[in-house]
N, C-alpha and C positions, 0 to 999 in steps of 0.2 A: 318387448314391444317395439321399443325403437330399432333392433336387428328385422324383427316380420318386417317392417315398413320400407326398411332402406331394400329387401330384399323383395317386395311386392313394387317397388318406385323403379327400380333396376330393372326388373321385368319388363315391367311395364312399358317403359323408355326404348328397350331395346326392343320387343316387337314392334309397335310405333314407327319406330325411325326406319326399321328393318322393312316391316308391311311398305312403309311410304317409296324406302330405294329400291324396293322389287316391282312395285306398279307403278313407279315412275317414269314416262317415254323418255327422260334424260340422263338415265342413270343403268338399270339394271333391263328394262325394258320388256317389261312383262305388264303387260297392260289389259289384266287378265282378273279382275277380283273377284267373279264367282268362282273361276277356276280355284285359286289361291282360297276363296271359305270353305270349299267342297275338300281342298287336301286339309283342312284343319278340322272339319267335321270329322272326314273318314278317319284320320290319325286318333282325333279321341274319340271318338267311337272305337277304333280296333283296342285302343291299351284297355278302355273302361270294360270291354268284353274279356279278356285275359283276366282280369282285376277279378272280377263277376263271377265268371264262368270257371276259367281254369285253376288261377291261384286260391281263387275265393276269399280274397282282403274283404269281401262285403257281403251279404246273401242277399238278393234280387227283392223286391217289393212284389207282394202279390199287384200284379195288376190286372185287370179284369177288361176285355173289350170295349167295356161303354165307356171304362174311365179312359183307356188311350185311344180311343175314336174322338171322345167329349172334351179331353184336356191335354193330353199328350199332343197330340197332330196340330193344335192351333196352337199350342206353345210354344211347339217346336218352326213352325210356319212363321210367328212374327219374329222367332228368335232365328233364323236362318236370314229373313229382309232385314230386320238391322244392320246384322253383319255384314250382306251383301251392300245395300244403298252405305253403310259408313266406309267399305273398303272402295267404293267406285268412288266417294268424295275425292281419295288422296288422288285421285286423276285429276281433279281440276284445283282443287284451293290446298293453301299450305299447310302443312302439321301444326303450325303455332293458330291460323284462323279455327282448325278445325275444333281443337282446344278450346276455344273462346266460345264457338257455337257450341260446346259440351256442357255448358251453363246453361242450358236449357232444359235440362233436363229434369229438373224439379218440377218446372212449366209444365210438361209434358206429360208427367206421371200427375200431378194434382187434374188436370184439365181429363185427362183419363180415368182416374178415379173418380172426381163429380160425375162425367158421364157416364161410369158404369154402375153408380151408386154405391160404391165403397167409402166416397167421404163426402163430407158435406162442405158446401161453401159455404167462406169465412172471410169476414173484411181481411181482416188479419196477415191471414195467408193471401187474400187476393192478393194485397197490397204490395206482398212481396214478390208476387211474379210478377207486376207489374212491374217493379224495380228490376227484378232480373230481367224483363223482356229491353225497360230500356236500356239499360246496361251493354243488351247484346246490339243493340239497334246501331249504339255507338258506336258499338268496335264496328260493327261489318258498313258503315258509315267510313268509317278511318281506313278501311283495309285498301291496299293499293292494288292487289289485284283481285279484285272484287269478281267474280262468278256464280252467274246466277244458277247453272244445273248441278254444279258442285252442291251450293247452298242449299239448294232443293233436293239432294242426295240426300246430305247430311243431315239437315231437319227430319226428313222422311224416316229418317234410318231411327233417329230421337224420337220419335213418336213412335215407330214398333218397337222398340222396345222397353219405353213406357206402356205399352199396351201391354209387352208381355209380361212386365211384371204383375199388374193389375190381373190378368187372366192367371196368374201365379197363385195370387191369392184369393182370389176369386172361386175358382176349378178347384185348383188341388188341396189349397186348405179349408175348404168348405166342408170337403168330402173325407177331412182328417187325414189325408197322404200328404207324408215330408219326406223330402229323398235329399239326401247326402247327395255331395259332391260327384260318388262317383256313380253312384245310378241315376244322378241324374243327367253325364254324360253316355249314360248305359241306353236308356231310354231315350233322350232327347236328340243326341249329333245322330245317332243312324236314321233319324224321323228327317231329322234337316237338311244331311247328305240328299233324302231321297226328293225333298221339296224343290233342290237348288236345281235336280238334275235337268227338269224342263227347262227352264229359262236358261239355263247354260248350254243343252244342244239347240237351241234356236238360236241364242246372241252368240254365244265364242267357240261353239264346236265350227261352224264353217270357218272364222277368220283362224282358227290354228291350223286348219287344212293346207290357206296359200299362201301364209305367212311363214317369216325363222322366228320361230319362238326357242329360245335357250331355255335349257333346264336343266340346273345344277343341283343335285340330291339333296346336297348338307345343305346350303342355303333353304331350300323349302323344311329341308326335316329340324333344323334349329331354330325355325319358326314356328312349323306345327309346335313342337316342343314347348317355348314359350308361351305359347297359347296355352296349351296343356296344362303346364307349373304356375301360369298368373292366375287360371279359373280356380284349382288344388286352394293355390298359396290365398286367393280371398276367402274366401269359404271356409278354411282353417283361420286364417284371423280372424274373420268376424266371429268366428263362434268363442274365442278366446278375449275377445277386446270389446266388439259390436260394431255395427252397420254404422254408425255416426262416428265412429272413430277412422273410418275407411274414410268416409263421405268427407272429414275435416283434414285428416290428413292428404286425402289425394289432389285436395287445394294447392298444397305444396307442391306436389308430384306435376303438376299442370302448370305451375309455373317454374317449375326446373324443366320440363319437357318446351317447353317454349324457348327459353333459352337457347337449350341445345338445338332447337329446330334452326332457330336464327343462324349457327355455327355452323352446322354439318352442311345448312341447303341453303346456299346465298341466295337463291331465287324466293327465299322464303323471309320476309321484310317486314319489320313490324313497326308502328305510328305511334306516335304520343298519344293518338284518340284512340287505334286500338287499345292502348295500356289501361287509359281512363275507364273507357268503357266495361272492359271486361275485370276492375276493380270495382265499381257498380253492381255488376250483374252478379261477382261475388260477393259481398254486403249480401246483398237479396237472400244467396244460396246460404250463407251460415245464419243468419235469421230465419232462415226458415228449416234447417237442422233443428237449431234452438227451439221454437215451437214445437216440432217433430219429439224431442227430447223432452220435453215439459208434456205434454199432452200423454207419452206414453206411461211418464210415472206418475202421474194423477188417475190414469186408468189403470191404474197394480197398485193404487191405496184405496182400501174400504174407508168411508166415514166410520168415526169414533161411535158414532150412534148405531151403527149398523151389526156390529161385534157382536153384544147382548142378543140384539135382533137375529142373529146366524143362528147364536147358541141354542136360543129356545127354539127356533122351526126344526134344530138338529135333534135335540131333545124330543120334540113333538113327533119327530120320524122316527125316532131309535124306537119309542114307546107304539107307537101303529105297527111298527112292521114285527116287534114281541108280540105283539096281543092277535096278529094277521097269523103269525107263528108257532103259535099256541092253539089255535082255533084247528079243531079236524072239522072245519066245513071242509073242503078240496084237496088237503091233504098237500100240496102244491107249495112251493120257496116262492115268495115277493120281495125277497131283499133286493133282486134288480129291480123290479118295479119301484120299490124306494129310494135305489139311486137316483133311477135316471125323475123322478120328481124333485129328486132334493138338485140336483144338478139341474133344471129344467127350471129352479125357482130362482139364481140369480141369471144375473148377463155375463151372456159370455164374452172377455176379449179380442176381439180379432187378430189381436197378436199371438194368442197362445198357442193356437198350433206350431210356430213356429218353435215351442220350448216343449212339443210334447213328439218328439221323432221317436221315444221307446215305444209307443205304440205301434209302430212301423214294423214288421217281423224283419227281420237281420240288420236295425240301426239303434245306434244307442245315442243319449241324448247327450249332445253336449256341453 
């Protein structure tokens, strides 16, 4: 576990600093971040098609038009504006703020969820995005070069893709479809390639036309790349460790990557009130892991009274669907029909799709 980590932290760090020196006007001068998601889309999108198609590491999900008109397209739509409004941030505010606004993002997925009615308000939980919001309030209080479209990128960017996750679970495991890592870059970057493509011939297609824009192959394709190996490399740990082992750990990852931000970019400057603050706003975010983590194993334990209670409605099914069995009224099998009532008679978790990907034709559960 500790090797995934230092190898997903490393990743991570290095796209980061890399994304920030290539769209930086002071450094590498590519002032360009649709362009720069549009070559990280296409890159994973062409390998997950090789992956898929040619070599066949995976066999494709049935997908059916209504599901990728209904849930693939808007997925892939918030999941393409994230990426874009968070890559336009590193144009105005620094690696280490943008970090700091990345605490928000519990705020943003719970504020999401109440409004789509996926979860319910909870003092509890208020409480704690209230601590995170002020937490973040502080820092971007203390921050010295304070920008206000940067900050309004960055937000923006935090709220699609709190939305997309909520439309994750919403859409696609409603409808019991879970896709692995690589279809679901199979499916999703060739959707978001094609989203970015208008807003990028209106905003950056003319200014590449009269401007020098350099472009260095390895520098973009050791990015795409990283892109590529950090989306792989979470998605295989979490399914080996869990979502909240990411979530605690990458606290770490966020204050090593600050650090380094302060070293590499001396334009990028950090406060005793930023520090405060965004030690605040994390309090909030690991209390409400905690909760996150409490609440999921209370929902995957039956009450002690409820056991007995299974066994006989189990029993009282085994005996109906024998004696439906026995009967040449219709001559006709109800054992699904006794499934799907005996399934129909508890509550389902809203997590378990996530643990049931063998229903998927060509994924196996992890």
């Amino acid at each position: 576990m500790v090797i995934s980590f230092i190898t997903i932290a490393s990743v991570s760090c290095f796209l980061i600093i890399e994304g920030k020196w290539v769209l930086s006007p002071k450094h590498f001068k590519f002032p360009l971040p649709i362009t720069l998601t549009m070559i990280h889309m296409g890159f994973s999108g062409v390998v997950a098609f090789f992956l898929v198609r040619v070599f066949k590491v995976v066999a494709p999900v049935k997908m059916t038009f209504q599901i990728y008109s209904t849930c693939v397209i808007p997925i892939s739509a918030f999941f393409a504006s994230s990426l874009w409004f968070g890559n336009t941030a590193y144009l105005h505010i620094s690696v280490a703020f943008i970090q700091m606004l990345k605490a928000l993002m519990p705020v943003a997925t719970f504020l999401m969820a109440v409004t789509c009615g996926t979860d319910k308000l909870r003092c509890d939980v208020f409480l704690n995005m209230v601590l995170v919001s002020v937490g973040v309030a502080i820092s971007s209080y203390g921050e010295i070069n304070f920008n206000v479209i940067g900050t309004a990128y960055q937000v923006t960017g935090i709220f699609a893709e709190a939305l997309r996750l909520v439309l994750t679970q919403v859409l696609l495991q409603k409808k019991g479809l879970t896709l692995n890592p690589v279809t679901s870059l199979y499916y999703i970057a060739p959707c978001s390639f094609l989203f970015l493509f208008v807003p990028w011939y209106v905003l950056e297609k003319p200014g590449m036309e009269i401007s020098q824009i350099q472009f260095n192959f390895w520098i973009f394709f050791s990015n795409a790349l990283c892109a590529l190996a950090l989306n792989f490399s979470i998605f295989l740990v979490i399914g080996r460790t869990g979502a909240v082992t990411i979530r605690v750990a990458g606290v770490l990852k966020d204050w090593i990557l600050i650090a380094l931000s302060t070293i590499i970019f001396p334009e990028s400057t950090i406060t005793g009130l930023n520090i405060i603050g965004y030690a605040i706003a994390l309090c909030g975010v690991v209390m409400y892991n905690y909760l996150k983590v409490r609440d999921v194993r209370a929902s995957n334990q039956l009450p002690t009274e409820s056991i007995p209670e299974r066994a006989t409605k189990e029993w009282k099914l085994d005996k109906k669907s024998d004696l439906y069995s026995d009967s040449s009224n219709n001559g006709r099998n109800i054992a699904s029909d006794a499934g799907i009532t005996a399934s129909d008679s508890f509550s389902v978790d809203e997590e378990a799709p996530l643990l049931q990907a063998s229903r998927v034709p060509g994924l196996k559960s992890t």
